[in-house]
N, C-alpha and C positions, 0 to 999 in steps of 0.2 A: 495296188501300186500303180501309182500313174505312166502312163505310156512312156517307155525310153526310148531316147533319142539319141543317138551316136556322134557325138560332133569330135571324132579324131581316130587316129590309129588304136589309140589306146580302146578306147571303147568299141571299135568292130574286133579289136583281139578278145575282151571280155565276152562277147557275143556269141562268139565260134567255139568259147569254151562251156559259158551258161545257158545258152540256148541257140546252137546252130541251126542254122535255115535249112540245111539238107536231112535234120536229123529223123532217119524212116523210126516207128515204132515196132518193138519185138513182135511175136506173135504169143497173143495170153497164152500164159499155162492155165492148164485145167482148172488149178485152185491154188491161189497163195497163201503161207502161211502169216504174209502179214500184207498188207497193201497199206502206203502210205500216201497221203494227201498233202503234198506241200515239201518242197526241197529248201528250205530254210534250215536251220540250226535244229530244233527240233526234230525235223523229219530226215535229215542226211544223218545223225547219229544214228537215230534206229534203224533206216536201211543200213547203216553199214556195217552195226554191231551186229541185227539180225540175220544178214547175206554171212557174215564172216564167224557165225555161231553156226550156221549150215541150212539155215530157213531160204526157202522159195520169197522170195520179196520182188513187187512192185514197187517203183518210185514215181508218183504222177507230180509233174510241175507245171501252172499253165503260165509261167510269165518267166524270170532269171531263178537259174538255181543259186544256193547260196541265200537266195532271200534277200530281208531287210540288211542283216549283219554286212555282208560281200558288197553289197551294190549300192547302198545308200542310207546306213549306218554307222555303227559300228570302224569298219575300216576307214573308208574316205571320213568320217569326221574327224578319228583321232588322227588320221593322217592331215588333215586340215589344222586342226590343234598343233601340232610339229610345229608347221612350218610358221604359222605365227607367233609358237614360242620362240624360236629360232630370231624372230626380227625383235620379239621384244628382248630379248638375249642380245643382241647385238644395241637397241640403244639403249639399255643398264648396265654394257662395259665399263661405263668409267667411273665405276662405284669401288671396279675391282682393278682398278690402274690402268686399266685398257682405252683407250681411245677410238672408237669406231665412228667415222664421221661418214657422211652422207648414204645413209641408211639408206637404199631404195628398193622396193616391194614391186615386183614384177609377177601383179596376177594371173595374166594367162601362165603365166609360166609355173606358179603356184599348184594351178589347177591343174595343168597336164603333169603337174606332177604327184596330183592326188589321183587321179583318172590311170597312171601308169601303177602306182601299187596297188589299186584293184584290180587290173586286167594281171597285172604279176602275181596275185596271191590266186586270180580266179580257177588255177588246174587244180586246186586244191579239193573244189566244189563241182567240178566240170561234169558233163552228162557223160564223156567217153571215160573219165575215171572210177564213174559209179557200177558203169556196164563191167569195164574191168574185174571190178569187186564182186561180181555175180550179182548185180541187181539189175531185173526190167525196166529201163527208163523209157516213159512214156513222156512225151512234153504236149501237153492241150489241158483241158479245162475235167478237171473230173468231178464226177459228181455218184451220189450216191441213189442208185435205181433199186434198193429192196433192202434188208434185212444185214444179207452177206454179198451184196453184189455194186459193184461200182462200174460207171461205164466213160470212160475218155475218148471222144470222142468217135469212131464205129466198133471202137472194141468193148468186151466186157469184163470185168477181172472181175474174178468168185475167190472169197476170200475167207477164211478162218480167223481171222483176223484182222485189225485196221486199225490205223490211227490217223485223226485227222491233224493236221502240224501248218496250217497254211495262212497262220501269223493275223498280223493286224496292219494297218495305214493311218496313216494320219488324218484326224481330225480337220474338219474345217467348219471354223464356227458362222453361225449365223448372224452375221453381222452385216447390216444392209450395206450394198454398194458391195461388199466384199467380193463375190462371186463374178460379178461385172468387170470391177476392176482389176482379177487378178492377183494371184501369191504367188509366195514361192511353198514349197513343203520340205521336210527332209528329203523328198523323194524325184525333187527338181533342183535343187540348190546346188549338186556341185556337180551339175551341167554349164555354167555359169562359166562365161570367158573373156565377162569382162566386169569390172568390180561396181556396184553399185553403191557410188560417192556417198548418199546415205539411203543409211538400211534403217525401217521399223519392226522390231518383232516384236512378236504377240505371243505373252506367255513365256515367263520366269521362271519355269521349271531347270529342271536339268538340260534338255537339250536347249531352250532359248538362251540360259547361261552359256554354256559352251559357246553357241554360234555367235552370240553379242561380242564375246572375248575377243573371239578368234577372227571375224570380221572388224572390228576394232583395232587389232594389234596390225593387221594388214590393212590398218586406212583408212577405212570406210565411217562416217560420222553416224555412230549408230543409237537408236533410241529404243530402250528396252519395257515393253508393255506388261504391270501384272495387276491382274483385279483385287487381288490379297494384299492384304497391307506388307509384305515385306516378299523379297527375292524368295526361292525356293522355300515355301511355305508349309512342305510335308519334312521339312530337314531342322536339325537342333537350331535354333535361334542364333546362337552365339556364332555357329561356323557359316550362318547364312549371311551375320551382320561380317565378317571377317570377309567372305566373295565379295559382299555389295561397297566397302571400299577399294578389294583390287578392282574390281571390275570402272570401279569412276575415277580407277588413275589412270586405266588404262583407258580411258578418255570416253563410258557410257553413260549415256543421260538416260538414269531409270529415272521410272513414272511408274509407283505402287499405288494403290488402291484405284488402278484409272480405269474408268468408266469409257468404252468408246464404245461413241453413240453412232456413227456413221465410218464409210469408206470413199471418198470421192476422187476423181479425175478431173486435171487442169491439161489438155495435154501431154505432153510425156510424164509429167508430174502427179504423185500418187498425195492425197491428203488424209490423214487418220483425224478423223474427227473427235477430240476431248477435248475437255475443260480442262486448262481456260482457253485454249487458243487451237486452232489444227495445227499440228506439224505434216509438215512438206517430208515427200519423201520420193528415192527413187524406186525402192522395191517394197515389199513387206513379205515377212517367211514368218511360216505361223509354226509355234511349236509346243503345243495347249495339249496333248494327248492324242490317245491311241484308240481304236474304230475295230474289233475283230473281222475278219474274215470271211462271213459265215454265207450270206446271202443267195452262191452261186451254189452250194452243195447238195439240197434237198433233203435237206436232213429233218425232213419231216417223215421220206418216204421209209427211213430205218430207225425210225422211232426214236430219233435224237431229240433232245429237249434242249431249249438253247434260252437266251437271254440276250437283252443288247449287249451286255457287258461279255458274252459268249458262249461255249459251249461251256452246258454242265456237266460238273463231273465228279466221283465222289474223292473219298482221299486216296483211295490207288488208282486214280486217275482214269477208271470208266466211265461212261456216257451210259445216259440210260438203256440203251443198248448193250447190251454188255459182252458183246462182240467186240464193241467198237471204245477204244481210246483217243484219249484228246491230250495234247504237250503242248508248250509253248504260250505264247500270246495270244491265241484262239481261245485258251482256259483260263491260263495263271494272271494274279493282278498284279505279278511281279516279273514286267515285260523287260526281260534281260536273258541275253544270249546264254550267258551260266547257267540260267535257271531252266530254259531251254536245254539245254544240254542235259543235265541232271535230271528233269523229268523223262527225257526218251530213255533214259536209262532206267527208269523204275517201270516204263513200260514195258521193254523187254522182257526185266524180270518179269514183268505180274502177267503179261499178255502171252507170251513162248513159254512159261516153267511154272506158272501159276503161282506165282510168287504172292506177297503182301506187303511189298512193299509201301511205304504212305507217304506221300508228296510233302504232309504235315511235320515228319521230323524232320527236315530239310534246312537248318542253318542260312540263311543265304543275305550275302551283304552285298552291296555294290556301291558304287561310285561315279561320283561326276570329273568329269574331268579337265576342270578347270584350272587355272593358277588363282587360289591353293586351292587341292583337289581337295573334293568332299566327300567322304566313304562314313558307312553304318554297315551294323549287324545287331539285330534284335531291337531290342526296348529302348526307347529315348530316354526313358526316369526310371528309377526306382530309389528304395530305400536308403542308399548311401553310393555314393559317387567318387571317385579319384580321379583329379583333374590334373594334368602337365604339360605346362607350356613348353614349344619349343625352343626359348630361348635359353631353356634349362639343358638344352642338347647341343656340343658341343657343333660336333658335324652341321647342324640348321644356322647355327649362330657363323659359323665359319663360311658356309653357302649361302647366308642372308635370308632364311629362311622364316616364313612365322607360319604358327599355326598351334594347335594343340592336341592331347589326347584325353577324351573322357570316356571313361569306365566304369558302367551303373552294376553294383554285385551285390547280394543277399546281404542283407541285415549282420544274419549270422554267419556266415560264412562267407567263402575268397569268392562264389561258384559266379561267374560271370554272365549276366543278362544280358547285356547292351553295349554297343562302345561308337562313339561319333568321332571319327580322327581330318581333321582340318588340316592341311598342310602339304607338303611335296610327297610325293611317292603314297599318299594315302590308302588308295588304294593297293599298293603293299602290305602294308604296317596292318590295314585291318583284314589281311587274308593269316596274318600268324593269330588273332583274336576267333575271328570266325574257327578257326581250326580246332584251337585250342576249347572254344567251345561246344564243338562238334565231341572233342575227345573226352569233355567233360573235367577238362585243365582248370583247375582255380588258379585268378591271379598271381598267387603265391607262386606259382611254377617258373613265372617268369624272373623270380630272384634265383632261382636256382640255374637257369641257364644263363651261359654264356656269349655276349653279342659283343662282336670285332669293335674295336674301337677304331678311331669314331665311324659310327653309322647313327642315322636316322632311328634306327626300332631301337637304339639304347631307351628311346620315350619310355616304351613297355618295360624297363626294368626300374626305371627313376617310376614310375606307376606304380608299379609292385612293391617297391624300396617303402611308399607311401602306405599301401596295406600294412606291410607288416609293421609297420612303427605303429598302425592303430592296437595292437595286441600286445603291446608293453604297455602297458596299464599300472598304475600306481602302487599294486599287488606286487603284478608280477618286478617291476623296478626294486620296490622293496626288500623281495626276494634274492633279486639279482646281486643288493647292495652286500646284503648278509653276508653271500655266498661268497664274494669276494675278499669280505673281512677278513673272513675265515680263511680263507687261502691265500693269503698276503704272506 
């Protein structure tokens, strides 16, 4: 994480709760039953399930606790997301008879007001609430000096166990001129106090979508870069073509398969160099992938075996070490705060109770958070498919809503593999799928339950309503006709 920088109240209040300047460190106990590395998502679940299980635990953090999620993820983006939907809400009133005239965007004020619900949610994560909890918080740089022993910086903690949780950063690609002339990252951007008239990002993923949106709808003439021929290019097709026109109403100039060859400086002026022409720009924020952790640890000296892509580890989440565990975006290729979470939790079990739990049956969907939001769980394709529109849905049709739900399940049966849902609240909609999968619910369940009219996840029964009409079969119709005769 790159150096933070304070620039208001809000941010010295985050400070004094994520990483206080006076904070003394405890005195090591003899031996912990867990020592963890990293106070992110991953590693603040296990100290606090382990502390509140009745384990001895260390917590080492060398930089903000709370991590990526608290301080330059997670929170301030989707708090950043609000408030731009809020302005583009206010100029598509008059679709709904409302008349809102002279929109105006007051980014500093934007900002401090994204800057004020991180420091508001930050006692959440704070050093004095973990100490509370019975956990040792150390804040400096830890690293691993033997087998069972970690050392931060004059102390030593001898451990029973460990888990490393001390996430990933952003990429920064190698693109000449780049490094000279300066980016922004996730991890500088919403330091920002005054709006950059035009923004270039680099990198159509999920986070460069978001921030394209949301700097857009607040203003900024923005140009969105991606080497792949289309927007989010690991996402279904259809709901990536569905972002890539809101996102050019909402007034961004993508640029898919662009090749940039250079990064130059005109004075204040930033230049991306592609074909056909450079575009002029005043910032550029790159948001191209995630970088593990790992460099600062030594995790040579405890026989951890690592990779660029990060620590190994098997399916119940040990390292070669087998002391020592790994959670979060340091291991998993599925760098999300949920998933984070969910694997500190299979360390507990396998690490304190010698559990076996496997990271492998783990469900896990997520989503972007765009207008219209784009959520998965499992497989893109399979053998048969049920597709529904929202405008099949009263509630989306009454809210203006578009979008769709696709649902990939066995050949011969309801048993649900996959589902890609495009539209408002998506990521809702596909946490009753994931579940449901989780429980081993075939589609059919969802004719059988009950959903308030009108809402949104009625999608999931007009889906299901589609299954079952596949199972009346020209046989069974037949049948059905007979039977009627008969009982007439």
């Amino acid at each position: 994480m790159e150096s933070f920088r304070p620039v208001d109240s809000h941010d010295a209040e985050l400070l004094t709760q994520v990483h206080p300047a006076d904070w003394k460190s405890p005195t090591p106990a003899q031996r912990y039953n867990l020592v963890v590395i990293g106070a992110g998502p991953a590693g603040l679940v296990a100290a606090a399930g382990a502390a509140g299980l009745g384990a001895k635990v260390a917590l080492i953090e060398r930089h903000l606790m709370g991590g990526d999620c608290l301080n330059v993820g997670c929170v301030p983006s989707k708090t950043l997301l609000r408030c731009a939907r809020a302005a583009a809400e206010a100029r598509g009133a008059a679709r709904f008879g409302v008349k809102a005239t002279d929109i105006q965007v007051d980014f500093p004020a934007v900002m401090q007001h994204v800057r004020s619900l991180r420091a508001k949610l930050s006692h959440h994560d704070s050093a004095q609430r973990f100490t509370s909890l019975g956990v040792d918080v150390f804040l400096g740089e830890g690293k691993f000096a033997g087998a069972d022993t970690v050392s931060v910086g004059n102390d030593t903690l001898r451990f029973k166990k460990a888990l490393i949780a001390t996430g990933a950063r952003a990429i920064i690609l190698p693109i000449p001129g780049l490094r000279e002339t300066g980016c922004l990252t996730n991890e500088t951007v919403f330091q920002l106090t005054e709006m950059p008239k035009r923004l270039g990002i680099i990198g159509a993923g999920p986070i460069g979508c978001e921030m394209a949106q949301a700097f857009a709808r607040l203003g900024a003439k923005v140009h969105l870069f991606e080497a792949e021929a289309r927007i989010l290019p690991r996402e279904d097709a259809d709901a990536a073509s569905l972002l890539h026109s809101s996102l050019e109403r909402d007034g961004v100039t993508i640029h898919c398969a662009a090749q940039i060859q250079s990064i130059t400086r005109s004075g204040q002026e930033k230049q991306i160099v592609v074909a056909p022409q450079p575009i002029p720009v005043d910032e550029i924020l790159l948001g191209v992938g995630r970088a593990p952790n790992i460099e600062s640890l030594n995790l040579e000296s405890a026989g951890i075996t690592y990779t660029k892509a990060g620590v190994t580890t098997n399916d119940y989440l040990q390292t070669t070490n087998r002391r020592v565990y790994a959670a979060g975006d340091v291991c998993l290729p599925q760098k999300f705060t949920h998933s984070a979470d969910a694997a500190a939790r299979i360390v507990l079990q396998n690490a304190l109770f010698a559990g076996r739990k496997k990271i492998s049956t783990l469900v896990i969907p997520w989503c972007t958070y765009t207008d219209p939001e784009i959520a998965h769980v499992g497989t893109y394709d399979s053998e048969r498919t049920f597709t529904q529109n929202f405008e099949h849905v009263d509630r989306a049709v009454i809210e203006g809503h578009e979008g769709f739900v696709k649902l990939h399940t066995s050949k011969c049966s309801d048993r649900i593999l996959g589902a890609t849902v495009a539209g408002a609240h998506a990521g809702e909609i596909v946490s009753m799928i994931s579940l449901a999968m989780r429980q081993g619910l075939g589609l059919g369940a969802f004719s059988e339950a009950l959903f308030p009219y009108p809402t949104l996840s009625e999608i999931m029964k007009k889906a299901a309503d589609a299954y079952s009409r596949t199972r009346l079969t020209p046989g069974v119709k037949r049948l059905f006709e007979w039977w009627l005769r008969r009982t007439r």
